[in-house]
C-alpha positions as CSV (number, residue, x, y, z in Angstrom):
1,X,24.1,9.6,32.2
2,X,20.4,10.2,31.6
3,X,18.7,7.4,30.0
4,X,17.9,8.8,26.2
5,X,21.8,9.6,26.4
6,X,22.7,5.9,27.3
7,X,19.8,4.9,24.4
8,X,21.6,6.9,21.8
9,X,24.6,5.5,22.5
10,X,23.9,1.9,22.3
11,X,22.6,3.0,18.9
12,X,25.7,4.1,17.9
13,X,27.9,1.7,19.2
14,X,25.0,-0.9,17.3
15,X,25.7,0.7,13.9
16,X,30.0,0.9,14.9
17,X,29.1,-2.9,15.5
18,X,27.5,-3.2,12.0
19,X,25.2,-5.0,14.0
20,X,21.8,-3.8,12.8
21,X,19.4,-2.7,9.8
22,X,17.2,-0.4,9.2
23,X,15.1,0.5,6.3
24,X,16.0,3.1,3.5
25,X,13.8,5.7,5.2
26,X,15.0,9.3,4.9
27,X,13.3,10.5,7.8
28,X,14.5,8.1,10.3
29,X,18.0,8.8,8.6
30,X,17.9,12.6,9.5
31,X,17.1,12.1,12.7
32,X,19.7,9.9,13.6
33,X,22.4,12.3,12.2
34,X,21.0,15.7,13.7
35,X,21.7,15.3,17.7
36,X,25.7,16.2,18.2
37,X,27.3,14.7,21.2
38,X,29.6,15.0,23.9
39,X,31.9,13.9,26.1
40,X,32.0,15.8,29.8
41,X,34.9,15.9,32.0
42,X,33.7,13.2,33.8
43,X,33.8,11.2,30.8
44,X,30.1,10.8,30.6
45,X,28.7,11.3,27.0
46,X,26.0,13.6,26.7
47,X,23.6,14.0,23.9
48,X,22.5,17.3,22.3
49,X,19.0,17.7,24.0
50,X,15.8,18.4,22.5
51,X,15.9,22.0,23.6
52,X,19.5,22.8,22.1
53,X,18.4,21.3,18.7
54,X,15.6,23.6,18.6
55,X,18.1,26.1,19.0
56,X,20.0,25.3,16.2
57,X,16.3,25.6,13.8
58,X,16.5,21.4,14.0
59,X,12.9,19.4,14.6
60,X,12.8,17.2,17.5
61,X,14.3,13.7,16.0
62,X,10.6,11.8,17.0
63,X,11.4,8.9,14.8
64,X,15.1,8.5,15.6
65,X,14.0,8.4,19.4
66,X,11.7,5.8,18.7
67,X,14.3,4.1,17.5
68,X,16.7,4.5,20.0
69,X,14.0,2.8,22.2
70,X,14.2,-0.4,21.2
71,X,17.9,-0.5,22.5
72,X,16.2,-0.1,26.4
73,X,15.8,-3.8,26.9
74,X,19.9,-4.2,26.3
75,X,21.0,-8.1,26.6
76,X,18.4,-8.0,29.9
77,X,15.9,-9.3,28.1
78,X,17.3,-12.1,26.8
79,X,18.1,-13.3,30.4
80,X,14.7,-12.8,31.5
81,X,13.6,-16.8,31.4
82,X,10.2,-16.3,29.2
83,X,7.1,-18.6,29.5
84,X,6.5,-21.0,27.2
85,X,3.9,-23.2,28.2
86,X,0.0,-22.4,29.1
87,X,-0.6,-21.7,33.0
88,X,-4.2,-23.4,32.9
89,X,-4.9,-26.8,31.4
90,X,-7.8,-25.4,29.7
91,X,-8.0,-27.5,26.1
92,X,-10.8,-25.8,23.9
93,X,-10.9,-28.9,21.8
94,X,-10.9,-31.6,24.6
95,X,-14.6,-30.1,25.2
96,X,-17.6,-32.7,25.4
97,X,-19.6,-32.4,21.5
98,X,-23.0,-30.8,22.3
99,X,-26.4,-33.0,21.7
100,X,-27.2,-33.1,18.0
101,X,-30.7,-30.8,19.0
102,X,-28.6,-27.6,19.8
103,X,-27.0,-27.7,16.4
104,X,-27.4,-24.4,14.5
105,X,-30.1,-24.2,12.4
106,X,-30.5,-21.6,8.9
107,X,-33.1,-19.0,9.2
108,X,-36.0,-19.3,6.8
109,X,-35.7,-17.3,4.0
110,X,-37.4,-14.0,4.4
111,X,-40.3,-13.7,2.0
112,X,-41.5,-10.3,0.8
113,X,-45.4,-9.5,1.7
């Protein structure tokens, strides 16, 4: 199965799910709905590609595949132990106060000759 294929159909078997949203936008809608799919003798799925929908007098489905994408990380990523802590000890406000001479001083006003 080539990857967009397996991307698609975790997107469908997400919506099947009922377990995502996704905002009232018409063209991300279309998109999903235009690729057909099917199922091969080896009981892979195959999604309609690009080239057959251009075929059929369909745009490429940009948004839809954009989409699709965030379905790539699968329940991987929330294996992946993350890292919640700083890796230096660096403390911008544990910094020693400069001398009161270096404070910042306003320009003088700039007079017209």
């Amino acid at each position: 199965m080539r990857l967009r294929d397996e991307l698609w159909w975790r997107a469908r078997d997400r919506f099947r799910a009922a377990d995502c949203k996704i905002p009232a936008d018409e063209a991300l809608i279309l998109n999903l709905v235009a690729p057909t799919y099917k199922i091969l003798s080896t009981g892979k799925v195959q999604i309609e590609s690009k080239d057959e929908m251009k075929r059929r007098a369909i745009r490429s489905p940009d948004v839809a595949d954009a989409f699709c994408l965030t379905f790539a990380g699968g329940e991987f990523l929330y294996l992946v132990p993350r890292q919640t802590h700083a890796i230096s000890d660096y403390d911008p406000f544990n910094q020693p106060r400069p001398p009161a001479t270096a404070c910042w001083r306003r320009p003088a006003p700039c007079r017209p000759e």
